[in-house]
N, C-alpha and C positions, 0 to 999 in steps of 0.2 A: 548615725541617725537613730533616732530609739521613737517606734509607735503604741502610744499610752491606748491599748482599745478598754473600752467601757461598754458592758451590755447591762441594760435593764430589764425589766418584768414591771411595766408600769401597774397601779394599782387599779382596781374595778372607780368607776369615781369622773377624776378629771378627764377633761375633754381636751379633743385633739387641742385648738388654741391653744391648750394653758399647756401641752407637752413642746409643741412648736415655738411657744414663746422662751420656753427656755431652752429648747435649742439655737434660736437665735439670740439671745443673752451671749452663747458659747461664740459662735461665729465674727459677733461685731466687735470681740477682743481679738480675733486671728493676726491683727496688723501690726498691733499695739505693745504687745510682750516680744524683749529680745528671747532669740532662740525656742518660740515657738512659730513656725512653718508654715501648717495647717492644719486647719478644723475639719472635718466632714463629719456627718450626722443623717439619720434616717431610721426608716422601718427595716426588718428584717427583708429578705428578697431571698431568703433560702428555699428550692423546692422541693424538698423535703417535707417542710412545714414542721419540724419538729424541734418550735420555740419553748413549747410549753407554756402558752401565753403571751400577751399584747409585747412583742420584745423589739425593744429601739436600740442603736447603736451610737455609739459617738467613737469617733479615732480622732489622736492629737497627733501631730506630726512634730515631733522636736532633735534640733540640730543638734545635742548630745543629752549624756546622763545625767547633768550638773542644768539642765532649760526646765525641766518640770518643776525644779523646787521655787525656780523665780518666779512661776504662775502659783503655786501652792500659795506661796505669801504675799501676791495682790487679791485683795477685794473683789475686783470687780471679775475674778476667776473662781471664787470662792461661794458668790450669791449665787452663780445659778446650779453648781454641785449641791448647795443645800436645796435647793426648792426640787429638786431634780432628786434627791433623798426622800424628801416628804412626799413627794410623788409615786416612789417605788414601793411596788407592794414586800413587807418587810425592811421597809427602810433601806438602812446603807446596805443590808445584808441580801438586799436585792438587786444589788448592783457591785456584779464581781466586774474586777479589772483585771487587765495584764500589758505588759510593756514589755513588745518584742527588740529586738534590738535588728536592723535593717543595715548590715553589714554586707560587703561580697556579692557573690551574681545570684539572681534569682534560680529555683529551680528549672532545671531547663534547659535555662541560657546557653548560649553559646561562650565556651570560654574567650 
């Protein structure tokens, strides 16, 4: 299983609706693309506090490393990464990613 996380730095500007609407944009395809899992999304909840700014989350949950490219090339996974660009203070460069890979026991676990 491989999790696509995305953080933003939304920019000074739009308003909660217009950040919530595109994250449910993200959400109402969760069903709809093979080998994408799940969606979750949200504000930060770190207590630290040390976002450096308005910082939203999104995690994709997908069944291998070959599931992301078949959301990359539908549409309807593509409109709200861009409105969600235009939204980011500096653009796409405000919205780093990473995609961990979710193999083996968690730390901790009991073998």
């Amino acid at each position: 299983m491989l999790r696509h996380i995305v953080l933003v730095r939304v920019r000074p500007g739009p308003g909660e609706a217009e950040i919530a609407g595109i994250f449910d944009e993200r959400h109402r395809i969760g069903g709809e693309i093979p080998g994408l899992l799940s969606i979750r999304s949200g504000r930060s909840e770190c207590p630290e506090q040390i976002e450096r700014g308005d910082r939203r989350g999104v995690t994709a949950d997908f069944a291998d490393r070959d599931a992301p490219a078949a959301c990359r090339d539908r549409r309807e996974y593509r409109k709200p990464g861009a409105r969600l660009e235009q939204n980011a203070a500096g653009g796409r460069a405000g919205i780093p990613a990473f995609d961990l890979r979710l193999e083996g026991r968690a730390a901790g676990a009991a073998p």
